[in-house]
Gaussian input, Z-matrix of N, CA and C with variables (Angstrom, degrees):
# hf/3-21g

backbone

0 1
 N
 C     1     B1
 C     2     B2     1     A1
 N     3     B3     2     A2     1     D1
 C     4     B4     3     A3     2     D2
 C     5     B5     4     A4     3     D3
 N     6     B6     5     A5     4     D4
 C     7     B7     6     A6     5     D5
 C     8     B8     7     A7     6     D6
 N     9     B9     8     A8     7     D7
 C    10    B10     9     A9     8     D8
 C    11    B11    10    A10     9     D9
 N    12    B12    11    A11    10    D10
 C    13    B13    12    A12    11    D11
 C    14    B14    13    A13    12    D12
 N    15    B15    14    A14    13    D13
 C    16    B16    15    A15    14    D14
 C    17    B17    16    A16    15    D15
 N    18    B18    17    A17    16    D16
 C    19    B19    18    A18    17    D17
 C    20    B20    19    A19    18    D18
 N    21    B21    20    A20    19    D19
 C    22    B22    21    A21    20    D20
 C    23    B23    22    A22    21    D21
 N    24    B24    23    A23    22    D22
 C    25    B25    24    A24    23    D23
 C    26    B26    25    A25    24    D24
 N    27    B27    26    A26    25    D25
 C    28    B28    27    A27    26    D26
 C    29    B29    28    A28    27    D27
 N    30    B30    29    A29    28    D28
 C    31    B31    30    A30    29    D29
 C    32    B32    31    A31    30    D30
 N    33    B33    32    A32    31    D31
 C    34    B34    33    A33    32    D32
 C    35    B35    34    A34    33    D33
 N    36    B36    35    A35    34    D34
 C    37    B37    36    A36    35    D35
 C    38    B38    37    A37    36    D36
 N    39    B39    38    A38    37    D37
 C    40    B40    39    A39    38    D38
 C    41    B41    40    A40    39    D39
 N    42    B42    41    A41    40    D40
 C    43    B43    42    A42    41    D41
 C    44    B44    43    A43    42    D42
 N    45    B45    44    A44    43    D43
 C    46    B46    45    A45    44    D44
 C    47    B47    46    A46    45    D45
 N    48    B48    47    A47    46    D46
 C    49    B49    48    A48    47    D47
 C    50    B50    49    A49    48    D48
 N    51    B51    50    A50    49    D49
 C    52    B52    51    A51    50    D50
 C    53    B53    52    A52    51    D51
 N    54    B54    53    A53    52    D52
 C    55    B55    54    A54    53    D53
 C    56    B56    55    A55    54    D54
 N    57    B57    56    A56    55    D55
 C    58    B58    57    A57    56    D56
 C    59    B59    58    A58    57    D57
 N    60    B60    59    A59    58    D58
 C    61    B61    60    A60    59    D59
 C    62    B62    61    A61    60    D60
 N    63    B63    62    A62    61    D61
 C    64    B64    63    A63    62    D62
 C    65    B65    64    A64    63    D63
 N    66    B66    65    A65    64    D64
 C    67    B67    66    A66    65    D65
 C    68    B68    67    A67    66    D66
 N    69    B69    68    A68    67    D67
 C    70    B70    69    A69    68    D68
 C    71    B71    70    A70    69    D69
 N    72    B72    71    A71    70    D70
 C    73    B73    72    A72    71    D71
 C    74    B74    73    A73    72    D72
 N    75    B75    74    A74    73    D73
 C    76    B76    75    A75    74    D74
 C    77    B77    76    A76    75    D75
 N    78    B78    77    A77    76    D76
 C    79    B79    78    A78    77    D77
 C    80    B80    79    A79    78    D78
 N    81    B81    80    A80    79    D79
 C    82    B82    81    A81    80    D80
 C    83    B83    82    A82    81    D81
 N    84    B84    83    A83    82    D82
 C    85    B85    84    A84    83    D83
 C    86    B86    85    A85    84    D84
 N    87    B87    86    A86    85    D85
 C    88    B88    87    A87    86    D86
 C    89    B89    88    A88    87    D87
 N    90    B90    89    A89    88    D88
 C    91    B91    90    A90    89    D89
 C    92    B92    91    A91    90    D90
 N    93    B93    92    A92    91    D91
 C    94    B94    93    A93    92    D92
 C    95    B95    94    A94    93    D93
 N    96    B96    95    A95    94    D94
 C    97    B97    96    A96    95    D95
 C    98    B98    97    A97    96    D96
 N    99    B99    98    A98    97    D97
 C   100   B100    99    A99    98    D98
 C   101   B101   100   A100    99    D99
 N   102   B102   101   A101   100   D100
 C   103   B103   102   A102   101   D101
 C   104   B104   103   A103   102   D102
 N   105   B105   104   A104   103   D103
 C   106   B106   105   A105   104   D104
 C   107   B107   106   A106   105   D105
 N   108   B108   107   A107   106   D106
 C   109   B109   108   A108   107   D107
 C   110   B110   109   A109   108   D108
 N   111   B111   110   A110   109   D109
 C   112   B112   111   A111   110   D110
 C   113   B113   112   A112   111   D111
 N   114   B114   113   A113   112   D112
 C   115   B115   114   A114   113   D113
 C   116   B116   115   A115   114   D114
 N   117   B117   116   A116   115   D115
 C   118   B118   117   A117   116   D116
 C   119   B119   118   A118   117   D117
 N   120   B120   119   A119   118   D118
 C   121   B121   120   A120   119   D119
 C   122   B122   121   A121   120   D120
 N   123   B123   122   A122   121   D121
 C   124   B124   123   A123   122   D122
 C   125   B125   124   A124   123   D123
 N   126   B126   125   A125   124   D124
 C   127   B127   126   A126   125   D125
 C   128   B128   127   A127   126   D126
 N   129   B129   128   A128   127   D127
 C   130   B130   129   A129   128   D128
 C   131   B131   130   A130   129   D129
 N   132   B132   131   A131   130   D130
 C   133   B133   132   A132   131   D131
 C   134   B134   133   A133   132   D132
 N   135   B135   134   A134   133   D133
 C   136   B136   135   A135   134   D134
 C   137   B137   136   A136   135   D135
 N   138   B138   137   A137   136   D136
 C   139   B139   138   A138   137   D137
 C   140   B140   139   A139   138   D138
 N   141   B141   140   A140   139   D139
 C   142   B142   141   A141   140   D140
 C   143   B143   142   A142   141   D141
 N   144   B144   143   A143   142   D142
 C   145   B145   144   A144   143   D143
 C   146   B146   145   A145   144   D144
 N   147   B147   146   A146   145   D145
 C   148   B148   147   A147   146   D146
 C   149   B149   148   A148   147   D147
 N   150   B150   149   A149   148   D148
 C   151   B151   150   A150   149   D149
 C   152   B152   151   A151   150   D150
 N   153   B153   152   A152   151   D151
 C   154   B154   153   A153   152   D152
 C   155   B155   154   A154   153   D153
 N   156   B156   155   A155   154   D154
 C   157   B157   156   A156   155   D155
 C   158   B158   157   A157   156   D156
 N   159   B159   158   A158   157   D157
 C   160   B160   159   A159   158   D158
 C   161   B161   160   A160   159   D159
 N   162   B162   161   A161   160   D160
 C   163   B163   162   A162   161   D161
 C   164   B164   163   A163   162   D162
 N   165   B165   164   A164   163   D163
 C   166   B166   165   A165   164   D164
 C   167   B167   166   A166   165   D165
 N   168   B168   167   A167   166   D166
 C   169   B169   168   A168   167   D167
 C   170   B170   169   A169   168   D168
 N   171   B171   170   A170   169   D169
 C   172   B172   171   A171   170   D170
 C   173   B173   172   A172   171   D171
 N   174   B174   173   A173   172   D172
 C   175   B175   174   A174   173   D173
 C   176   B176   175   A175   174   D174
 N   177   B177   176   A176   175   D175
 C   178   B178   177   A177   176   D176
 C   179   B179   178   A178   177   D177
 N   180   B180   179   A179   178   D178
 C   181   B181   180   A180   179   D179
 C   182   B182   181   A181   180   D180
 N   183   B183   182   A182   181   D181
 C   184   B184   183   A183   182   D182
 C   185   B185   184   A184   183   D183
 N   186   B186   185   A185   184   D184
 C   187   B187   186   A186   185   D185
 C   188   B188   187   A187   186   D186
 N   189   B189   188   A188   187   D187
 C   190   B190   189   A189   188   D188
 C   191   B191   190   A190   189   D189
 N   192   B192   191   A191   190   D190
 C   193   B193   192   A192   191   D191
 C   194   B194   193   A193   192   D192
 N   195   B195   194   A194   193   D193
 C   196   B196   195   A195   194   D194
 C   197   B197   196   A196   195   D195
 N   198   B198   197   A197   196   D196
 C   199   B199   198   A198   197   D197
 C   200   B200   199   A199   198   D198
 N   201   B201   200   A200   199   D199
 C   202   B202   201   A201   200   D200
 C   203   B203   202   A202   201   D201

   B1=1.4471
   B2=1.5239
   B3=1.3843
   B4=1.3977
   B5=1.6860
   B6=1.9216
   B7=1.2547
   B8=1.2747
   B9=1.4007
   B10=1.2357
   B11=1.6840
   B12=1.5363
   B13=1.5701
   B14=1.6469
   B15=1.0374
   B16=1.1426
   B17=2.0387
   B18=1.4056
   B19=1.5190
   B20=2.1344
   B21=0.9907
   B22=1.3796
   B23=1.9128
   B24=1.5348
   B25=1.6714
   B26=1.5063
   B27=1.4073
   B28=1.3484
   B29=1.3692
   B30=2.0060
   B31=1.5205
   B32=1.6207
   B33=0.7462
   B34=1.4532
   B35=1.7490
   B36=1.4909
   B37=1.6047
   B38=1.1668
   B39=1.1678
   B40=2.1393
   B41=0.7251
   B42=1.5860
   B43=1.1823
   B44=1.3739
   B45=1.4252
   B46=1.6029
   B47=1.6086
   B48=1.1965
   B49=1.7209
   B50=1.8358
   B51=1.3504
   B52=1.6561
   B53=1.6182
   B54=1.2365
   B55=0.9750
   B56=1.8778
   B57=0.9009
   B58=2.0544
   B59=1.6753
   B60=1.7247
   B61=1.7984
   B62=1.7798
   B63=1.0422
   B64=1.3431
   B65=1.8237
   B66=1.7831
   B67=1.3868
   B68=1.6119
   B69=1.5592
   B70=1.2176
   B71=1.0234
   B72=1.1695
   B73=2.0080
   B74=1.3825
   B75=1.2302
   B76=1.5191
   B77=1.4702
   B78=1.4384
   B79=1.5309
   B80=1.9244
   B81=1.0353
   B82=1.6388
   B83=1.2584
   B84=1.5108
   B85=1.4867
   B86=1.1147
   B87=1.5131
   B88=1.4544
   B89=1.8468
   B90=1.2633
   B91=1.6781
   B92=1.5326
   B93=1.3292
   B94=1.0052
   B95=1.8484
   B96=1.5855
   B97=1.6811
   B98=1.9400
   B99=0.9953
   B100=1.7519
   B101=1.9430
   B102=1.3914
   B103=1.8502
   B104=1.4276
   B105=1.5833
   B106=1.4375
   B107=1.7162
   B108=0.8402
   B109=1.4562
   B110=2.0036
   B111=0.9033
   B112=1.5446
   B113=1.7237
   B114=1.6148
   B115=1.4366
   B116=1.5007
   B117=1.4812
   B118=1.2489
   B119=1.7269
   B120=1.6071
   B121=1.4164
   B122=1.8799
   B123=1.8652
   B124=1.3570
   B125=1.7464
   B126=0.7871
   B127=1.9590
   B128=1.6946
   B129=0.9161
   B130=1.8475
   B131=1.7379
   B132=1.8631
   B133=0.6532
   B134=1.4826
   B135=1.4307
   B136=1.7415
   B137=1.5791
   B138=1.4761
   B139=1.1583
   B140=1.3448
   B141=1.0923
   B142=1.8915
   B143=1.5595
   B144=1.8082
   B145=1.2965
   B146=1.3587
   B147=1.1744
   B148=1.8246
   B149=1.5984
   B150=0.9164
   B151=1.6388
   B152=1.6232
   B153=0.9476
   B154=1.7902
   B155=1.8398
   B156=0.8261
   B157=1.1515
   B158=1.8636
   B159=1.1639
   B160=1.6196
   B161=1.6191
   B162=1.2130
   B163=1.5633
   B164=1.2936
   B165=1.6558
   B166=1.4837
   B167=1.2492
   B168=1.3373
   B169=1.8716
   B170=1.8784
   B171=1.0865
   B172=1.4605
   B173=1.7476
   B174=1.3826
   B175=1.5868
   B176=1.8944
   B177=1.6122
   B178=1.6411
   B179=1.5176
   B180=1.6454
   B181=1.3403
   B182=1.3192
   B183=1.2674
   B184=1.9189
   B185=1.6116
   B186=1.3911
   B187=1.2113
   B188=1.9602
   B189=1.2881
   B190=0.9778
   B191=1.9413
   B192=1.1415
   B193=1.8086
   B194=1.7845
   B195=1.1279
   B196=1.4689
   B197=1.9243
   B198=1.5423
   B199=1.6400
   B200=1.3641
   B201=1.7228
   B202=1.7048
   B203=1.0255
   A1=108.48
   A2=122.08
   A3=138.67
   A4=93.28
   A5=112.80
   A6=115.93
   A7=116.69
   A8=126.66
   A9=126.98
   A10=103.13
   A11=100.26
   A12=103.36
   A13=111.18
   A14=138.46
   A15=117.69
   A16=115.98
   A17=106.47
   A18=89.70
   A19=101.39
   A20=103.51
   A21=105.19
   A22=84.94
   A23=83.94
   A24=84.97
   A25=104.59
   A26=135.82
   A27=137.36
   A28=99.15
   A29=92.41
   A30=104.87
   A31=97.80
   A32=170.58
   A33=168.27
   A34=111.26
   A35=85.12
   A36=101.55
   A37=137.97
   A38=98.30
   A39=116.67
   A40=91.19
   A41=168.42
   A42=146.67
   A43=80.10
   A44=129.26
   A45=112.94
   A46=118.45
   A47=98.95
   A48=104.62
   A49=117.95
   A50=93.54
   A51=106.81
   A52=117.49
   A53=124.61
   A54=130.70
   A55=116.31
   A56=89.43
   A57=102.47
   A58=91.74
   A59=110.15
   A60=103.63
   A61=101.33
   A62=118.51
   A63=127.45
   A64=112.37
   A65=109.55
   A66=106.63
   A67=114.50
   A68=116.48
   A69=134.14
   A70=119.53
   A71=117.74
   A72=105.64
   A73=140.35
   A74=112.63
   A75=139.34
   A76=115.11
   A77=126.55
   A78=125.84
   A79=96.70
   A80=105.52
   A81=106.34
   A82=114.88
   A83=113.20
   A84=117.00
   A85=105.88
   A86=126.91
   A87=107.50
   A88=75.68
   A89=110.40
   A90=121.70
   A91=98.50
   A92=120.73
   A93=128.52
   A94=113.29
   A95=101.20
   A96=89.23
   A97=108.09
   A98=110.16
   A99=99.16
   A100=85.40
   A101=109.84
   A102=111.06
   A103=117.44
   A104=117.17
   A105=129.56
   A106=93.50
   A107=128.83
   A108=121.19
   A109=99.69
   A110=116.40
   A111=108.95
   A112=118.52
   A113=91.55
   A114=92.42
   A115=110.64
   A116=105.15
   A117=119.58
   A118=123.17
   A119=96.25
   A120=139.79
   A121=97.61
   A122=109.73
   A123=108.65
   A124=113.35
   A125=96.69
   A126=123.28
   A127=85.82
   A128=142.74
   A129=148.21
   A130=101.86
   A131=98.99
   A132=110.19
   A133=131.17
   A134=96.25
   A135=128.04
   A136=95.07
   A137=125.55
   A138=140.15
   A139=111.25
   A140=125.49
   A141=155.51
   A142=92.30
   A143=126.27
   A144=112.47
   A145=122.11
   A146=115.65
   A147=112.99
   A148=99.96
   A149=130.39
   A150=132.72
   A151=125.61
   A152=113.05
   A153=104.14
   A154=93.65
   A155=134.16
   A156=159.28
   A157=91.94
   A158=122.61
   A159=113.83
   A160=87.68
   A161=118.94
   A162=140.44
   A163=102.35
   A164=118.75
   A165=104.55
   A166=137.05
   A167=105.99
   A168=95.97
   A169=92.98
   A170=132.12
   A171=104.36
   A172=88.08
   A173=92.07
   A174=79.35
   A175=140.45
   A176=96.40
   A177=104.97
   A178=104.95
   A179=125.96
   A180=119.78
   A181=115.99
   A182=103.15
   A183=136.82
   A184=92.59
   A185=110.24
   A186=132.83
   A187=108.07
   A188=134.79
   A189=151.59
   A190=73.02
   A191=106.43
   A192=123.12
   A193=98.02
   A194=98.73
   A195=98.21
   A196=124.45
   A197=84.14
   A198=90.67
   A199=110.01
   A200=116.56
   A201=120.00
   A202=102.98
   D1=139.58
   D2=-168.86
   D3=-108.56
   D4=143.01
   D5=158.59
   D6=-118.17
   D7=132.60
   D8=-168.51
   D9=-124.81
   D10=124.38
   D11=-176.47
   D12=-91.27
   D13=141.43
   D14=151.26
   D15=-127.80
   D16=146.50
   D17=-173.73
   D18=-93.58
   D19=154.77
   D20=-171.55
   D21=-113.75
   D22=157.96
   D23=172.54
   D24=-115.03
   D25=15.76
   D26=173.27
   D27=-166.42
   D28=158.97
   D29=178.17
   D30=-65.34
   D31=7.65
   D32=-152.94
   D33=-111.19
   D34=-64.95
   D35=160.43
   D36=-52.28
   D37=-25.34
   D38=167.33
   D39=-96.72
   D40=-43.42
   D41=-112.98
   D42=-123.00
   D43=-37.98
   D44=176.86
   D45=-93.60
   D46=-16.46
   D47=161.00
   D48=-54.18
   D49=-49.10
   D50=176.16
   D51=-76.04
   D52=-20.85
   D53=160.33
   D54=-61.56
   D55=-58.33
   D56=-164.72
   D57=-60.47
   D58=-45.90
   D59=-166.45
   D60=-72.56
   D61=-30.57
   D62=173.37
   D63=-51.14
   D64=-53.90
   D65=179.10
   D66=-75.88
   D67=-4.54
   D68=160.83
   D69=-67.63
   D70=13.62
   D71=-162.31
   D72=55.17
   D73=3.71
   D74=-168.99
   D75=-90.28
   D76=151.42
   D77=-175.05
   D78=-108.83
   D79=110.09
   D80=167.36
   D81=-108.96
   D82=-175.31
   D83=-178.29
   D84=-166.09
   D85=171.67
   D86=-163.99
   D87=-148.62
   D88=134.64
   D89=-166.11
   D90=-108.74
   D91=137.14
   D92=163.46
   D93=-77.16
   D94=149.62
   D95=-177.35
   D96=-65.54
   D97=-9.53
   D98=-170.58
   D99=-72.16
   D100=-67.00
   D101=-179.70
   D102=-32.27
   D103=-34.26
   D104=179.92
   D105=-71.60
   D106=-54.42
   D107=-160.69
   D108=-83.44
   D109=-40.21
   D110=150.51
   D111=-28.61
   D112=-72.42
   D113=-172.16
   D114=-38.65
   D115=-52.77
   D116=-162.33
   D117=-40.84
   D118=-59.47
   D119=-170.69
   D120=-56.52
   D121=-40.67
   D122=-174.31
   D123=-90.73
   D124=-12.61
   D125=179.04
   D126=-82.92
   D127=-74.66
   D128=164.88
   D129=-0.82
   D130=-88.53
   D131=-159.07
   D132=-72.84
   D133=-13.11
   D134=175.86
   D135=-61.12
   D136=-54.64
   D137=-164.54
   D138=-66.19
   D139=-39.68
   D140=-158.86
   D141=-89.34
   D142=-55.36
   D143=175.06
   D144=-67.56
   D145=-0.88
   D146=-179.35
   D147=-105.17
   D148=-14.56
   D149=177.33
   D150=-88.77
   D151=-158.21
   D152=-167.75
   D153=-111.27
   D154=173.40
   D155=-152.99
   D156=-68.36
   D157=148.36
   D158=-170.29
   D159=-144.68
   D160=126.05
   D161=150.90
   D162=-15.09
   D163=131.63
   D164=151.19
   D165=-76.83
   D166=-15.80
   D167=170.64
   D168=-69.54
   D169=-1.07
   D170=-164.60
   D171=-95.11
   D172=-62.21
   D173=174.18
   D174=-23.14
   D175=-51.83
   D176=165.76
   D177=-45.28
   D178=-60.72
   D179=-154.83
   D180=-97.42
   D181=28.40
   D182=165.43
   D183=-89.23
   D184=-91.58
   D185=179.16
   D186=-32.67
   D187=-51.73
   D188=-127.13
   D189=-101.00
   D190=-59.39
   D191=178.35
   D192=-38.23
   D193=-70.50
   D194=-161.59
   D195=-68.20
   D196=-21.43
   D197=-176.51
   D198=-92.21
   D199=-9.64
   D200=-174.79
   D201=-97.95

């Protein structure tokens, strides 16, 4: 299975994005930005546990990256 993001610039635009993948047979979803920065934040730290030990100022301007 393939995931394909797309960003919409209005509820309108999702709302017909989700429509068309829907008459496609397709499962969509439409993410709120707080869930986007979730994703983000767990994609981070997922990344950070497979790597070597990371500075804490680097960490902040990881974090500081993703939440600004």
């Amino acid at each position: 299975m393939k995931t394909v993001v797309i960003n919409a610039e209005d509820d309108n635009m999702a709302k017909l994005l989700t429509s068309l993948a829907e008459k496609m047979g397709l499962k969509s979803f439409v993410l709120s930005d707080q869930k986007k920065e979730d994703i983000a934040l767990i994609h981070a730290i997922d990344e950070g546990m497979k790597s070597e030990k990371l500075p804490l100022k680097s960490s902040y301007d990881i974090i500081d990256k993703l939440l600004g």
